[in-house]
ZAMARGU-4260 file (C-alpha; in steps of 0.2 Angstrom, whole numbers, plus 5000, padded with zeros to 4 digits):
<rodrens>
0) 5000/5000/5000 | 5013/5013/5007 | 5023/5007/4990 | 5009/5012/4981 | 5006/5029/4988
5) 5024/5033/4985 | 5022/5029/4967 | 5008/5040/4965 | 5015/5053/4975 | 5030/5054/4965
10) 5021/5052/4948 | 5009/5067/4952 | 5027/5076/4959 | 5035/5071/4941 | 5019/5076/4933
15) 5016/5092/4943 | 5036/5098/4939 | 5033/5094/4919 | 5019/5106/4917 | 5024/5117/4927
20) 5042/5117/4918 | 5034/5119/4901 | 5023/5133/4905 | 5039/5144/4913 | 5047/5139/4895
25) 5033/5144/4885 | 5031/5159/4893 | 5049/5164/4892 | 5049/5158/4872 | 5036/5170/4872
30) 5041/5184/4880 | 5058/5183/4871 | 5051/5181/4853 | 5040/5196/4858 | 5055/5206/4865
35) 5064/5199/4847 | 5051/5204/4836 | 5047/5223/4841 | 5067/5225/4842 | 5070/5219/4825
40) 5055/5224/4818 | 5056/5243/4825 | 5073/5245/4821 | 5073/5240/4801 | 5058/5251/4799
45) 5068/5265/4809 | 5082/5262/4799 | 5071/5261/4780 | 5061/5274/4784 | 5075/5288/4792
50) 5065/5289/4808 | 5072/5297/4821 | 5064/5292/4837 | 5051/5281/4841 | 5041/5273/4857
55) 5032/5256/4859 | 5022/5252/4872 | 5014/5230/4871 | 5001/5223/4885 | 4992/5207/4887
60) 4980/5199/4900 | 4983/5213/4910 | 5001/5216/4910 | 5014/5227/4901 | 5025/5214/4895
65) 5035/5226/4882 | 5039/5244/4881 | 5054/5252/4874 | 5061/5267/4866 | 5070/5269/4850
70) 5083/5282/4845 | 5085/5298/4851 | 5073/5310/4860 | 5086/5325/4859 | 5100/5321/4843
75) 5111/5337/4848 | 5110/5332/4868 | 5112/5313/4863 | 5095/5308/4874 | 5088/5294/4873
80) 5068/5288/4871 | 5063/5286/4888 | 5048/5273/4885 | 5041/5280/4901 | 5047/5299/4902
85) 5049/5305/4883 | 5033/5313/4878 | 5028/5311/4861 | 5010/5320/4850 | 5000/5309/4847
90) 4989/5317/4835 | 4970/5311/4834 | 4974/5296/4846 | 4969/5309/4856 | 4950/5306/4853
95) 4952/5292/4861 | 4954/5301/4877 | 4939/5313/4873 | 4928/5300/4869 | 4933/5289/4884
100) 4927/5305/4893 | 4910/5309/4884 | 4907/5290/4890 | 4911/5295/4908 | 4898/5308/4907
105) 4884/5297/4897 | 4888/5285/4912 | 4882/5297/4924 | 4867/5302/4916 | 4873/5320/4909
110) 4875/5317/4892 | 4862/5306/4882 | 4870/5301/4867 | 4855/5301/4856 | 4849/5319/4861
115) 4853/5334/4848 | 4867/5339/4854 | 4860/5358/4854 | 4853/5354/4871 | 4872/5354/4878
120) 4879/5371/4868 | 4877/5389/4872 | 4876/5391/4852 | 4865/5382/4838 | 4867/5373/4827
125) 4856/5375/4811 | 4844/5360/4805 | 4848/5367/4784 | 4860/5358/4776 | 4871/5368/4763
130) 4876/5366/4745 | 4874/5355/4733 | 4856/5349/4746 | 4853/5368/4753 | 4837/5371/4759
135) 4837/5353/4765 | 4831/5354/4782 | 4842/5338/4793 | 4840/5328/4806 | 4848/5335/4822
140) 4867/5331/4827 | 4867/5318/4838 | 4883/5314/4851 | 4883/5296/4841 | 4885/5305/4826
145) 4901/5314/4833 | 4908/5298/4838 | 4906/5288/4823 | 4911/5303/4812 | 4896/5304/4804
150) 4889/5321/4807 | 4888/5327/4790 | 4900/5343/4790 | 4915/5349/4779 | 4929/5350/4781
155) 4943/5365/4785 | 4960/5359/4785 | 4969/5377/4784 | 4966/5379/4805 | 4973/5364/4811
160) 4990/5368/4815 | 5000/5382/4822 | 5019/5385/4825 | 5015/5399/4842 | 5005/5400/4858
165) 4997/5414/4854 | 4988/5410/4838 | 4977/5397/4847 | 4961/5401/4851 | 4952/5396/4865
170) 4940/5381/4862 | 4924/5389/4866 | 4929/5404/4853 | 4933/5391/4840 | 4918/5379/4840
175) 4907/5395/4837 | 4918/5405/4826 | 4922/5393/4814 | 4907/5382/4813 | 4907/5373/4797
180) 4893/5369/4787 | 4882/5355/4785 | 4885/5346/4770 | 4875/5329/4771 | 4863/5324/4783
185) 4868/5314/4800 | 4870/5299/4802 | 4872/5295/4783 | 4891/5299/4776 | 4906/5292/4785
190) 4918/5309/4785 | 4931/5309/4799 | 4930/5325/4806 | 4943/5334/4818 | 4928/5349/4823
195) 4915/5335/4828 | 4928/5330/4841 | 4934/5347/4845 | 4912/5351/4847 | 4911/5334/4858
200) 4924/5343/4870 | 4918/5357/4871 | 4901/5349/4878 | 4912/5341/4889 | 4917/5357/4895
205) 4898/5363/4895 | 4890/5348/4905 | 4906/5345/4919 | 4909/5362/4923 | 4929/5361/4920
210) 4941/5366/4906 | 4942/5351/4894 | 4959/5347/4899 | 4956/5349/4917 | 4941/5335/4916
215) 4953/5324/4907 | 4968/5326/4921 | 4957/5323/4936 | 4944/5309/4928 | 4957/5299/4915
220) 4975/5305/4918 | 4974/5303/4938 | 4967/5288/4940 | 4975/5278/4927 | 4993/5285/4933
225) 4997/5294/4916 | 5005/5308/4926 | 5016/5309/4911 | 5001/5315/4899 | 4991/5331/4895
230) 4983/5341/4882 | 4991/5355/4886 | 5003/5366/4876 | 5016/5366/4877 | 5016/5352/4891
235) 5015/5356/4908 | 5020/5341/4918 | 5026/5340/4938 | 5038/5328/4933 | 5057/5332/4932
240) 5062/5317/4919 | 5048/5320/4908 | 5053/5329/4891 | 5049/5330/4872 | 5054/5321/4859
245) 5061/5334/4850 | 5053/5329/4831 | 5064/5329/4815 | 5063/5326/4797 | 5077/5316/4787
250) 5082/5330/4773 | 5097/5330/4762 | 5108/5318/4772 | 5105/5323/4791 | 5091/5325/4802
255) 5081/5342/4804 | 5073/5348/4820 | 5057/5358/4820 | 5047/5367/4830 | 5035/5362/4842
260) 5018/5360/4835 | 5001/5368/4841 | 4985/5360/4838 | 4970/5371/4836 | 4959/5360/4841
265) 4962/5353/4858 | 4951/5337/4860 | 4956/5333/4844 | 4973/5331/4842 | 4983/5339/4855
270) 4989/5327/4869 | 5008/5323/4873 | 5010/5307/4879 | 5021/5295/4885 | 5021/5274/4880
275) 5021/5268/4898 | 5004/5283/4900 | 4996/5274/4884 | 4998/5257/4890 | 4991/5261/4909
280) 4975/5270/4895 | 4976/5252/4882 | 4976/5243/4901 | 4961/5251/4905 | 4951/5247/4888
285) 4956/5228/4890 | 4949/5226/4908 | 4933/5233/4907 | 4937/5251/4913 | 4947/5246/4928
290) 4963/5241/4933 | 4971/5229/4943 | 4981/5236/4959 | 4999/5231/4954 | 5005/5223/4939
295) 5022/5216/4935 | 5031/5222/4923 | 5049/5221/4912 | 5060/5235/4917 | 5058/5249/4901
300) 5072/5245/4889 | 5081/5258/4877 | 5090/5256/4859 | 5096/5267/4847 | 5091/5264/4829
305) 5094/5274/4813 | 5113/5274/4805 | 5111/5293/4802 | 5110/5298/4820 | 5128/5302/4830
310) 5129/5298/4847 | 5132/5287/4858 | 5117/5274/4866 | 5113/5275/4885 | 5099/5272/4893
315) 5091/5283/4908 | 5091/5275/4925 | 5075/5265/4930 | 5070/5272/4948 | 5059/5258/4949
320) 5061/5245/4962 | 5067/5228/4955 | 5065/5211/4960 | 5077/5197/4958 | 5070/5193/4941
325) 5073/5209/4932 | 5055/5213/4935 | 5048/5228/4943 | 5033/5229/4953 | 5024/5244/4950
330) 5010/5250/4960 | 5003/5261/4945 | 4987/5258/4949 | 4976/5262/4962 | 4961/5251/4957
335) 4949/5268/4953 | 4938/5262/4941 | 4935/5276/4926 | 4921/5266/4915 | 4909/5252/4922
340) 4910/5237/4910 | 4893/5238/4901 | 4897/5256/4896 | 4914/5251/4891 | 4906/5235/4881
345) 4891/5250/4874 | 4909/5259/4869 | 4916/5246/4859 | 4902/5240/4850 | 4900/5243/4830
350) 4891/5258/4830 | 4888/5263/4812 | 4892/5251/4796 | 4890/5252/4777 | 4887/5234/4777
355) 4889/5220/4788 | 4903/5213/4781 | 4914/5228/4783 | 4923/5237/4798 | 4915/5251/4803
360) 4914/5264/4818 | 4913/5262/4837 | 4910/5275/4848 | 4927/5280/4843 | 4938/5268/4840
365) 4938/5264/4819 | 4934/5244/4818 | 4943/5230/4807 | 4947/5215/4804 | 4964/5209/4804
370) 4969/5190/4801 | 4950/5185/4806 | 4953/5194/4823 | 4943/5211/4827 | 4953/5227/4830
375) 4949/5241/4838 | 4962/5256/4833 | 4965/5272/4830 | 4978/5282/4821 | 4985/5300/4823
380) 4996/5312/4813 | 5002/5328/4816 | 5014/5337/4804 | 5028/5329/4812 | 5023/5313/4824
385) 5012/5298/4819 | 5003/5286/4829 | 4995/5274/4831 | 4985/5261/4844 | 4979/5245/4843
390) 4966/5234/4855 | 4964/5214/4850 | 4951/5211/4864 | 4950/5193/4858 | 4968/5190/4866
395) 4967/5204/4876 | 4980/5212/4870 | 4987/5231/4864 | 4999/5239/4853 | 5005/5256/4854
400) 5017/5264/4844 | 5022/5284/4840 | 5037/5293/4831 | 5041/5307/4822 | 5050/5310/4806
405) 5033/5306/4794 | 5029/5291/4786 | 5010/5290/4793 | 5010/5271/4792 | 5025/5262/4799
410) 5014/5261/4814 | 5000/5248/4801 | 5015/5241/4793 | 5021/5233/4811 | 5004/5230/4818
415) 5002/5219/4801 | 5020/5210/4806 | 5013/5206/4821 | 4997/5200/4817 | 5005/5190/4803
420) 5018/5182/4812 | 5011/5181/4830 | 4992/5175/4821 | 4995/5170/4801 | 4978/5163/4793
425) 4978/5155/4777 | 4976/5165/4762 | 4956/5164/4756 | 4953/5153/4740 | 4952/5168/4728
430) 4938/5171/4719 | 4937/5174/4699 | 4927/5187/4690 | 4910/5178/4687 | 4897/5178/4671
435) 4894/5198/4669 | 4908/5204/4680 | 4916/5215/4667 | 4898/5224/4662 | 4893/5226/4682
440) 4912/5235/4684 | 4910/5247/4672 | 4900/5258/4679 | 4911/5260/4695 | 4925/5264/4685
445) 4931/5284/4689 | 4939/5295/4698 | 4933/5295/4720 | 4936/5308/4730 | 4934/5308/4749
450) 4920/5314/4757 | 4931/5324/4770 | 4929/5338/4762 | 4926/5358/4760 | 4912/5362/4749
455) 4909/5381/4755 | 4924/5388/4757 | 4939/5392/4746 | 4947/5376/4754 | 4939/5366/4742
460) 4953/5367/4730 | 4964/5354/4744 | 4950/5341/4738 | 4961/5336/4723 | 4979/5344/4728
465) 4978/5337/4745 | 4977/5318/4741 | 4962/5308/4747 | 4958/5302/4727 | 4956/5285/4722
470) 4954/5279/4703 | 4946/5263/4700 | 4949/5256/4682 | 4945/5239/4673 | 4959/5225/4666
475) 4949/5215/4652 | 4946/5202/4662 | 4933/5213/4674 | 4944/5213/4689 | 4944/5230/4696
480) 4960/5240/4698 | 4958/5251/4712 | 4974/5265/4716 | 4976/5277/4730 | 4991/5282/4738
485) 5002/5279/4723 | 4997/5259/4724 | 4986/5248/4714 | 4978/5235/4720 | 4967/5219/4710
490) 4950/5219/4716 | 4937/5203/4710 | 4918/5202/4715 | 4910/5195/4726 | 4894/5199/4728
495) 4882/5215/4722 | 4895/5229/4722 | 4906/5221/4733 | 4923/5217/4728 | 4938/5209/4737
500) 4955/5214/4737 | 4968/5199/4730 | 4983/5206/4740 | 4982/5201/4756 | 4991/5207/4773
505) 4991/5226/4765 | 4993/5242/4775 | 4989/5254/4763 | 4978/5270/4769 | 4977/5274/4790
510) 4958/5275/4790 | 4953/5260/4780 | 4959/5245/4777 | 4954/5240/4760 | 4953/5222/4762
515) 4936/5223/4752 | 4926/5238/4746 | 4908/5239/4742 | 4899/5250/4732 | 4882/5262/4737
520) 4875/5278/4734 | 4878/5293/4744 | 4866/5306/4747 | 4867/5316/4730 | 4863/5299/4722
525) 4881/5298/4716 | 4891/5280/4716 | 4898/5281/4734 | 4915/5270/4738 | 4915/5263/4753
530) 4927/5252/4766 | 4932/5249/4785 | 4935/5266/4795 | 4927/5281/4795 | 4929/5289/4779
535) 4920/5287/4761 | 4924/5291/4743 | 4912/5298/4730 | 4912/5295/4712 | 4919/5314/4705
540) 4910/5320/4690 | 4921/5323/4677 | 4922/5340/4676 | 4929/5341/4694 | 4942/5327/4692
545) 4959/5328/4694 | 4963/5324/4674 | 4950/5338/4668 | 4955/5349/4681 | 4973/5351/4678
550) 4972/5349/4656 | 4960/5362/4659 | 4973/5373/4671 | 4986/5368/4656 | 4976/5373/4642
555) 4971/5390/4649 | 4990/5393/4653 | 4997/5390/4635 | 4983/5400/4627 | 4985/5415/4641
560) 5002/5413/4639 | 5005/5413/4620 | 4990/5423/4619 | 5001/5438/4629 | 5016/5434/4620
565) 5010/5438/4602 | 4998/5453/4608 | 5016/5459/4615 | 5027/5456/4598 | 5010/5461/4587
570) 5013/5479/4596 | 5029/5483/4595 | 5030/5478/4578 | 5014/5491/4577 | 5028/5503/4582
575) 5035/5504/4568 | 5020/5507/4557 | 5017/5522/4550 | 5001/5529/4549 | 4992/5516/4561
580) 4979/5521/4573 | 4984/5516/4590 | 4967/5520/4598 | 4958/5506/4585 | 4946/5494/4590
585) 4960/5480/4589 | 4973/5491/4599 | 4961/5492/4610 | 4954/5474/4610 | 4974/5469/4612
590) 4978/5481/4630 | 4963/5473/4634 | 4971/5455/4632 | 4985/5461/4637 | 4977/5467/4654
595) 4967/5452/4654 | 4981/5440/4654 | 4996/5447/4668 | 4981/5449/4680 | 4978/5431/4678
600) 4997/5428/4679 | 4995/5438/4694 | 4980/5427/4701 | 4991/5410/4697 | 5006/5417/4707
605) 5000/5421/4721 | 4990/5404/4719 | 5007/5396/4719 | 5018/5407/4729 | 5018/5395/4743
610) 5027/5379/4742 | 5023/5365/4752 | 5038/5367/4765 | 5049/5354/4766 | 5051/5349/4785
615) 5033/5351/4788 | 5026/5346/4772 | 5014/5358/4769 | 5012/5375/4762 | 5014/5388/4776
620) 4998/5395/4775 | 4992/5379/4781 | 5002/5379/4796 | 5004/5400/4799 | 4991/5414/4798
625) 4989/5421/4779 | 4996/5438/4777 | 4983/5448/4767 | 4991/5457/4750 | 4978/5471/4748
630) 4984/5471/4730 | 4974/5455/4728 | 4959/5460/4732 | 4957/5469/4716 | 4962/5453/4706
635) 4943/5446/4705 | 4936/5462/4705 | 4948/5466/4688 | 4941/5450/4680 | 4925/5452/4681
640) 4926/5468/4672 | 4938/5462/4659 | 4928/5448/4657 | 4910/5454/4649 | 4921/5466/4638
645) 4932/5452/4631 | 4917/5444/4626 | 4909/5462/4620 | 4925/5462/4608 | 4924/5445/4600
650) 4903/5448/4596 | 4908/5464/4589 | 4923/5458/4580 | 4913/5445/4571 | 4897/5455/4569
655) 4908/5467/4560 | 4920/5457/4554 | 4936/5466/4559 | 4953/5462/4562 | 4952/5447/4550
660) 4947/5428/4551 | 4963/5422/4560 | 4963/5435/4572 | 4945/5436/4577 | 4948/5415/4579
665) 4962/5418/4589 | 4951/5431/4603 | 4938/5418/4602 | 4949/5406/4607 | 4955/5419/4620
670) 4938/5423/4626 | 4933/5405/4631 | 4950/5403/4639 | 4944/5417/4648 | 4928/5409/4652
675) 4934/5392/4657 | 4945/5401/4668 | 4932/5412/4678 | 4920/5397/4677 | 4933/5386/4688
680) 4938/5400/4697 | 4920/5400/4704 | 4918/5379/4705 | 4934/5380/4715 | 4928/5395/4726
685) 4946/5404/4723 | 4937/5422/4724 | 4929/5418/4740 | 4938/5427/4756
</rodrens>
């Protein structure tokens, strides 16, 4: 019996030291091959791409079990990235933040998030939708709407950033002053929109009685530890350690440092951040809106990346008690709770869709699918950080990664790594183009342009010079071949106006993932484009496309141009005619073009005058306040008298049949350049203060 016992006994021993044995190893496996894969990955993109600093920040089941910084938060000083005290802009990650606060407030009962949000402001907000639906009265703006981006107003790029303090307004003065218009009705169009955030924080402000970024401090900051966080600008922080990560752009050879960038709109893209701060947040969202009271951790590592960087590589000292391990034991959290798990669930939950089968919108978070698992993230780009932040909540697990020195989608590039290598799936059995597939495609072939746009306002231009197009063609064989962002991409169908991508594992635009698209019709009854995210494109018509647009540009500048040049040479050789009348019809109708023609010179340099600025990659009246010319004020006031009497001359001309049948042509040919010219001029809103 007793030789029995000890048999089992030491079975059970033998038994009990095996599993336990090879679960220590397959947690270290893991936790080294996680540690390998960010290194290794992080560094080759820092190194392809000529990023200067960067911060990571990884948690699962409740731990942070990887943070690390990369390169160098000062070049000149030789600092390192500090995972947990180098601060970094995080761009529209911040909306995170604001909307985890608007859920704090519907939680209490003092924000209804299906109430027009008129009941929150001190201003209102018109039921009419503007052009091309004015005199369309709109359902009311709802905060759902807000959150899913699907408010229905345009867009106003040109106030977004500033490079002083004192050029910010204050948010209440902005919301009111700079109200844009409604362009489609609530609840219908997917158009990410920076003000709708900006409007949901101001109601913040409204309904808790605090400055936005005071609310956030004491409500989301304080309990979740992020004492390295804030909206503020420049940062304010208590903190001795903390600091900036000073951003730079790679440019001829060596790495140039800018400014420090101000955000106009402060719940909308403003914060400063650090990666230990976004993973106590990520922490948060993963555990139903509370957190645990201590949680183990790896000691924050340091590493320099980029061959273009001189300096040497040290890391700051951890003031963090450590255990024998290596680990440190952090008592970040103090267990306050800042969301009860039902309204974190309400949170998380798809709150607007084009279709079932796509990604859509939370209440803030854009929704996807990557490698059949569901994704909750959300991106942000300033002029010089990106960002970006990722929730699997299937495994429990968050990504976060910000830099700066461009490039706005390493960050989807190494979420897709990681989801490939840490979760491959089998590439899908691709479909083929069925019976009918090449006359169904047709009529979605054209020229799309994003529905985040200006309609009103002489922005409206930046709809086709600041990117956002995509052109979808047809191969002969009726696949579809969609391209944006420079790529193309084979797309098959697969259903009524859905088409899948053939590519697979492709990171190709930061608010959608174009894994498949379907087609619909927006509210003008135009062919709408349609993917994951919060954004959708619009079939352009052709008049407005990026093709017609500029061959019209060019046509209208060789004709002004030669037109100028042979009035010019036709007079002076006048000069040295005897007996010719100088104050004839066609002297007159030649000052006229000659007029006509530098004022429109005029118009297109001023047009032109500002380059988009290397380090900031932009022009600078998108980033610095526009300096008025007096001068140019007088431009569209010239052409529309020059106008009518050009076109006066070329009736008369041929009525009476002057100048002869070449040159009458020839100020015909003038005239409707003339025409084309003022008529785009008007379309693209260029005379509009």
């Amino acid at each position: 019996m007793f030789r029995i016992k000890y048999l089992t006994f030491v079975s059970c021993l033998i038994i009990l030291v095996l599993i336990l044995s090879t679960t220590g190893a397959y947690a270290t496996i893991q936790d080294t091959s996680l540690e390998d894969f960010f290194n290794h990955t992080m560094e080759s993109k820092l190194e392809k791409y000529n990023i200067p600093n960067a911060t990571v920040s990884v948690v699962k089941d409740g731990e942070i079990v990887y943070k690390k910084g990369f390169g160098w938060a000062d070049i000149e000083n030789n600092i390192p990235v500090d995972p947990d005290n180098t601060l970094f802009r995080i761009g529209s990650t911040s909306k995170l933040i604001t909307w985890t606060a608007v859920m704090q407030l519907v939680e209490a009962g003092k924000l209804d998030l299906n109430t027009d949000i008129n009941r929150y402001l001190d201003f209102e907000i018109s039921p009419q939708l503007e052009k091309p639906l004015q005199n369309t009265m709109a359902e009311p703006i709802t905060m759902t709407h807000l959150m899913t981006h699907t408010p229905g107003f345009e867009d106003h790029p040109d106030m977004l950033f500033r490079l002083s303090e004192d050029e910010l307004l204050p948010l209440n003065e902005y919301v009111k002053k700079h109200l844009p218009a409604r362009i489609f009705p609530a609840g219908e169009v997917a158009a990410y929109s920076n003000y709708g955030t900006a409007l949901a924080g101001y109601i913040v402000e409204r309904v808790s009685g605090q400055p936005f970024s005071d609310y956030v401090e004491s409500n989301i900051f304080t309990p979740l530890n992020m004492n390295n966080s804030t909206y503020r600008q420049p940062p304010t922080l208590d903190s001795s350690q903390a600091c900036m990560a000073i951003p730079y752009r790679f440019i001829d050879g060596s790495y140039t440092e800018a400014g420090f960038e101000y955000i106009m709109l402060e719940p909308a893209g403003s914060m400063s951040s650090t990666a230990s701060d976004m993973a106590n947040f990520m922490l948060a969202h993963l555990s139903g809106g509370a957190l645990s009271i201590g949680s183990t951790l790896r000691a924050p590592q340091f590493g320099f990346a980029g061959s273009n960087v001189k300096g040497r590589n040290c890391g700051a000292v951890s003031t963090h008690p450590c255990n024998e391990a290596g680990e440190i034991f952090s008592p970040l959290y103090n267990g306050s709770r800042i969301l009860k798990e039902a309204t974190l669930e309400e949170m998380h939950k798809q709150h607007f869709t084009y279709d079932p089968t796509l990604g859509g919108m939370t209440l803030g978070f854009m929704e996807g699918d990557f490698n059949e698992k569901e994704v909750l993230f959300h991106g942000g780009s300033t002029m010089l950080y990106n960002t970006g932040l990722y929730l699997v909540p299937e495994v429990n697990t968050g990504i976060f990664i910000s830099y700066s020195g461009g490039n706005h989608l390493l960050h989807t590039e190494v979420f897709q790594e990681y989801m490939d290598y840490y979760y491959p799936v089998n590439d899908p059995v691709k479909a083929v183009p069925g019976e009918g597939s090449r006359e169904r495609a047709e009529k979605y072939t054209g020229e799309y342009q994003m529905n985040r746009k200006s309609v009103t306002t002489d922005d409206k231009i930046t709809n086709i010079l600041a990117g956002g197009i995509i052109n979808v063609a047809m191969n002969e064989d009726g696949y579809l071949l969609v391209t944006s962002g420079g790529e193309t991409n084979q797309f098959v169908e697969i259903g009524p106006g859905a088409y899948q991508n053939l590519r697979e594992g492709r990171t190709q635009d930061g608010f959608g993932r174009f894994h498949k698209i379907i087609f619909k019709t927006d509210p003008l009854g135009k062919i709408m484009l349609t993917t994951d995210g919060p954004m959708t494109y619009s079939k352009a018509p052709f008049y407005s496309t990026v093709k017609f647009t500029a061959f019209a540009a060019l046509s209208i500048a060789l004709i002004v141009i030669g037109s100028l040049i042979y009035w010019i040479i036709r007079m002076i050789a006048s000069w040295f005619k005897r007996g010719k009348n100088k104050e004839s019809l066609a002297a007159i109708a030649s000052w006229l073009g000659i007029c006509t023609s530098i004022t429109i010179l005029i118009l297109v340099a001023n047009l032109f005058s500002a380059p988009v600025d290397r380090l900031y990659q932009l022009p600078p009246d998108a980033y610095m306040p526009v300096k008025e010319n007096p001068l140019l004020d007088f431009v569209p006031i010239l052409m529309w008298i020059f106008t009518p009497l050009i076109l006066s001359l070329t009736v008369i001309a041929w009525w009476k049949g002057l100048w002869g049948r070449i040159a009458r042509v020839h100020y015909s040919i003038f005239a409707l350049a003339v025409m084309g010219l003022m008529w785009m001029l008007n379309y693209w809103n260029i005379f509009i203060k």
